[in-house]
C-alpha positions in Angstrom: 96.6 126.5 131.5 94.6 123.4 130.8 94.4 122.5 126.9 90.7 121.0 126.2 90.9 117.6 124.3 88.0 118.0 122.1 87.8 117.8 118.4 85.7 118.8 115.7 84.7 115.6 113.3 82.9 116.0 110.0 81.7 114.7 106.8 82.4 117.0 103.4 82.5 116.4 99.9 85.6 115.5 98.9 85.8 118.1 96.7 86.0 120.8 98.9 88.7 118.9 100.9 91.1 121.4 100.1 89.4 124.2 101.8 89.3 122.4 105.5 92.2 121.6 104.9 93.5 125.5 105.2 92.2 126.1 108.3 93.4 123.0 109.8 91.2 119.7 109.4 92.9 116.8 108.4 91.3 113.7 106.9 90.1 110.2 108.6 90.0 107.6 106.2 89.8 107.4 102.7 87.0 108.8 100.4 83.7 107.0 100.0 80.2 107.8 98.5 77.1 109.2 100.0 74.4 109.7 97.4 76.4 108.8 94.2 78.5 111.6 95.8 82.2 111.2 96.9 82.4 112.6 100.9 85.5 112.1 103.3 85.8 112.6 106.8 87.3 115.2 108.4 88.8 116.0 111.9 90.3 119.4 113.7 92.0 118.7 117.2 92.2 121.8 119.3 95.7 121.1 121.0 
């Protein structure tokens, strides 16, 4: 079976982190604001 390398990348608030982070993303980089308002990126790898 051939496993796709594709990901899923996005930008949340960081105060939601914690809810990506149960099903699975993992964060990019470090925190930094958007609009006065602190976001951080995201990634999910399907392998």
């Amino acid at each position: 079976m051939r496993r796709s390398q594709e990901a899923v990348v996005l930008s949340a608030q960081a105060q939601v982190q914690g809810f990506y982070l149960h099903f699975g993303f993992r964060a990019i980089g470090g925190e930094y604001l958007e609009a006065k308002i602190r976001h951080i990126d995201l990634k999910y790898s399907f392998e």
